[in-house]
Structure formats: structure tokens, C-alpha cells
N, C-alpha and C positions, 0 to 999 in steps of 0.2 A: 428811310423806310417808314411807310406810313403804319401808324396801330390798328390791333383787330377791332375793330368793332363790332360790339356784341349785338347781334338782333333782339327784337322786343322776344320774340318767340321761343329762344333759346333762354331769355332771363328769366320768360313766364315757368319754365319747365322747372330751371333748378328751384325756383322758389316752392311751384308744388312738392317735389322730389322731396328737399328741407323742411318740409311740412309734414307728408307721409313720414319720414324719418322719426322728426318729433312725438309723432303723433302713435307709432308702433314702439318708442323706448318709453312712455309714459304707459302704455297697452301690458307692455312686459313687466315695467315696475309693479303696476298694481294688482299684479298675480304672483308676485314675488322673484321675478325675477328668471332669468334663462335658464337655471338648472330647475327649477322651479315646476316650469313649465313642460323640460323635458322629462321629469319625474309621473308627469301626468300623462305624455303621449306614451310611456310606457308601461301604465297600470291602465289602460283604455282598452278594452277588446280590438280587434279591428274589425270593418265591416264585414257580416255575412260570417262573422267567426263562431258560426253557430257551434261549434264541437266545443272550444273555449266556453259558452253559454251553458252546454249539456255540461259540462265537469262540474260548474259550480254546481248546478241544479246538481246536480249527485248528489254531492261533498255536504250540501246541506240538507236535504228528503235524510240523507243517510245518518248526520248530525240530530236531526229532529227526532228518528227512530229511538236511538240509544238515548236521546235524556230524555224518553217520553216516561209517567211513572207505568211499572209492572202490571200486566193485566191478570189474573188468575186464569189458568189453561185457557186461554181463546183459540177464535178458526182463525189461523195465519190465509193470507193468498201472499202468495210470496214469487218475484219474478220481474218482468222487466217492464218496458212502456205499456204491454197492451194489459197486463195486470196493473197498474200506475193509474190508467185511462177509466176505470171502469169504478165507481162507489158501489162495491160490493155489500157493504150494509145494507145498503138501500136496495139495490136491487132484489135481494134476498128477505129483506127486510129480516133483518137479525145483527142486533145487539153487540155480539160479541164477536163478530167478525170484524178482525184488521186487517188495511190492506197494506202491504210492505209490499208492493212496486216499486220500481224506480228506472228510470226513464234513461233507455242507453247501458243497464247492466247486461251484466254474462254470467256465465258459470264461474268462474273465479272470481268475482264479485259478489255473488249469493251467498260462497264460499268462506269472503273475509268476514261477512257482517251476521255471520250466520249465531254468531253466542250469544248475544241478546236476541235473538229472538229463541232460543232452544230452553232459557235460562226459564224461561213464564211456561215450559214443556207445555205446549199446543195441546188441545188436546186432536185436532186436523191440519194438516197441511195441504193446502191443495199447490203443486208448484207447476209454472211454467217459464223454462228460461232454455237458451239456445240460438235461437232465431238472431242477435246478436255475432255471436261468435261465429253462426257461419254464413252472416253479410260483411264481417268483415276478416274472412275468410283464416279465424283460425283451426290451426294444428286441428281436424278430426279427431284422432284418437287420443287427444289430449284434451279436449271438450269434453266427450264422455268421460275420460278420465276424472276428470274436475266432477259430473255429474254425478257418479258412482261416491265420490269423495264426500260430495251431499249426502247422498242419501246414507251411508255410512254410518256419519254423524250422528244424522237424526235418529238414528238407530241405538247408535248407542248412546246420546249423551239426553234423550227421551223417547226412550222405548215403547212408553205406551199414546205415543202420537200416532194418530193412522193419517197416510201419505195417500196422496194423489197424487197421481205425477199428469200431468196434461201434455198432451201431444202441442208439437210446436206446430203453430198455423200455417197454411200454403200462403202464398204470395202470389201475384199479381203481377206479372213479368213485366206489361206492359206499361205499366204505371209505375211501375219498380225494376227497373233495370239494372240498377247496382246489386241486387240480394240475389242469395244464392238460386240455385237452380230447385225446381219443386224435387227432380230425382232427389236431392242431395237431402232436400228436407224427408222426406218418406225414406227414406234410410236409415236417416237421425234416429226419427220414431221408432224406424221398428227394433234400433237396438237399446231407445227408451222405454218398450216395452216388455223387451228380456234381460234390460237392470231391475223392472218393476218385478218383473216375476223373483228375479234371482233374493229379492229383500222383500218377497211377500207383499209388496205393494199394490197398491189399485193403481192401473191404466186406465186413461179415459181418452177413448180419441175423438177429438174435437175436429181433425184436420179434415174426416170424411163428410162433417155435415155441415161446412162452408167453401168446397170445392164446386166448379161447374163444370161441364160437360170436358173440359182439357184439362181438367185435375189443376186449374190455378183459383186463387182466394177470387172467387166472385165481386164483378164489381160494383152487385148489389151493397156490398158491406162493408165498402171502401173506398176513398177517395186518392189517397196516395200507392195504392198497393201493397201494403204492409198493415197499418193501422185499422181499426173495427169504427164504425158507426153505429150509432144505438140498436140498430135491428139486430148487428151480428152479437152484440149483447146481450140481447134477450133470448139468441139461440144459445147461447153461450150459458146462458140462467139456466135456462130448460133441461140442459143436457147434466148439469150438475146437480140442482137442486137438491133432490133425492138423496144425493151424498151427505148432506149437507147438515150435521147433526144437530138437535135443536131440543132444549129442557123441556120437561113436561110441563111447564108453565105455557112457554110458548107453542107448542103444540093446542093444548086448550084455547088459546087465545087466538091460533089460527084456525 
């Protein structure tokens, strides 16, 4: 029986193969090693894991809140991304306006982080949150629920805060396919504005003067269908300002 003999080609193989080999156990030592490395593909977001993204961003906007130090009765704006999105100081130009956004909350989220900010008793609130809860389609009557629970709160644990409650924004179907229906949002409202009454509060509806001719968020003032651009900002300014209470300093100085 004669022996195999090895081709050049096949010897050139294993010797690359023997080399990559090498060449991925010294890769792995110097990263410590196999569990090492598996420790790290599991603290790694994975791609496009944008909600994974949004929780941090929460967990810390919401972390920075609570050790920020105490302001003496400030204007709170208080609510989700499109309150988040907007440097309400500045737009207003005023001082003692904080913006407590946060980008991806709800009603039940306003709800948890709500004692530091009641703790400095506001002397305004202006609030807008919802629009969350029913894009990602919770419980109705458990949203208001959670809503009423706010305002409650504010009620009783600083009573001489005056409330604005802001009408949640129309949306943009076409750009925004996932979010709820404009019906569902003009609903919301309108029984956001017989919580406002039921607790004495101001209503302010924002949703009539960025709607277009089909009653959705025009897409003069928006890119994704949901979120504002500076113009819808500045409507946004306009419609509030007046609310907007401000010291006899600043008054003279404006």
C-alpha cells in the first residue's frame, strides 16, 4: 500500500489555520481571557438597541434631578421628551425656570420622581405628559388615573403651586405610524381638561394651534411626527408666556 502524500496546498492551509489559531488564543489572553470577554458581550447594548439607550438616559436625567441642590419655589416644566427638548429658560428668558423633562416618561413615571421636585413647592407647574402612554398603548383609564394621582399630589403636598396642565400634542400619522390615533389623543384632552377643572387648575390647549387642516401635528413643525422644531417652539412660547409668572425685578428689566 503506497502512503498519502500530502499536497503543497493542503500543508499551506493547515499551517495558515495553526497560525490564525495562534494568533486568536494570544487575542483572547490579552483581554483576559474567555469569560472575560463573554462578560463584556453581555454588558454591550446590542445594535439599534435604542430603548436599552433611552432607559439609561432616564435612570440618569432622573439621577441628576434628585442630587441637583434645592432651588427656592421655582417655575418646574415638568413631562416628557418634548418638554426634555426645549431650554425653557432661555426661551422665556427667566431665571428660575427648571426644566424637569425626561425623555421616554409617562404618567407613572412623573408619578415616582415627583417628591423632589414638590419638596422646593414650585411656586408653577406648567405639566405635559401622556403622549407616551398611549404610543405605547397603555391601560386608558389607568393613565388618567395615574394623571389625577399627580395632580392630587401637587395638591396636597404644595398647595399653593398654580398648575398648568398642557394639552398632549397631535401627531403626525404619516411620519408616526406607531402613535396613537389623533381621536384617542383629543379624548385624552378633553378629559385632561375636566381633571384641570375638577382641581381648580388652568388648561391650556396647545393641541388646536399646531394642528393642520386633518387635525394632525403639521409637518411644518416636525420631522419625525411626534417631536417639535424650533418654530413649534416658539408657538409653544407664545401661547404660554403670559402664564408665566415673573418678579418685579424682572418685570422692570423686561
Amino acid at each position: 500500500m503506497k502512503s498519502a502524500k500530502f499536497q503543497p496546498k493542503f500543508i499551506l492551509s493547515l499551517t495558515f489555520n495553526a497560525i490564525a489559531l495562534l494568533l486568536a488564543l494570544v487575542w483572547i489572553a490579552k483581554r483576559g481571557g474567555i469569560s472575560s470577554i463573554l462578560r463584556q458581550i453581555r454588558s454591550t447594548p446590542p445594535e439599534n438597541s435604542s430603548q436599552a439607550w433611552a432607559d439609561i438616559y432616564y435612570q440618569h436625567r432622573r439621577s441628576l434631578f434628585e442630587g441637583l441642590p434645592e432651588v427656592s419655589r421655582p417655575i418646574i416644566f415638568l413631562g416628557d421628551s418634548l418638554t426634555d427638548s426645549c431650554e425653557w429658560n432661555e426661551i422665556l428668558n427667566h431665571t428660575q425656570i427648571l426644566n424637569r423633562g425626561i425623555i421616554g416618561d409617562t404618567t407613572a413615571g412623573v408619578l415616582q420622581r415627583l417628591s423632589p421636585i414638590l419638596a422646593s413647592q414650585p411656586r408653577q407647574i406648567f405639566l405635559m405628559i401622556g403622549i407616551n402612554d398611549l404610543s405605547r398603548k397603555k391601560d386608558f383609564s389607568e393613565t388618567l388615573a395615574n394623571y389625577e394621582q399627580i395632580l392630587a399630589r401637587i395638591q396636597q403636598q404644595s398647595p399653593q403651586t398654580e398648575v398648568y396642565v398642557q394639552s398632549v400634542l397631535p401627531i403626525n400619522k404619516r411620519l408616526f405610524e406607531k402613535g396613537p390615533t389623533n381621536e384617542m389623543i383629543r379624548n385624552f384632552n378633553t378629559q385632561l381638561q375636566r381633571l384641570s377643572d375638577n382641581f381648580s387648575y388652568s388648561y391650556i390647549d396647545l393641541h388646536s394651534q399646531l394642528v393642520d387642516e386633518n387635525q394632525q401635528l403639521d409637518e411644518r413643525y416636525t420631522l419625525d411626527g411626534l417631536h417639535l422644531n424650533g418654530t413649534a417652539y416658539l408657538i409653544w412660547k407664545e401661547a404660554i408666556e403670559n402664564y408665566v409668572e415673573r418678579d418685579a425685578e424682572e418685570l422692570e428689566e423686561g
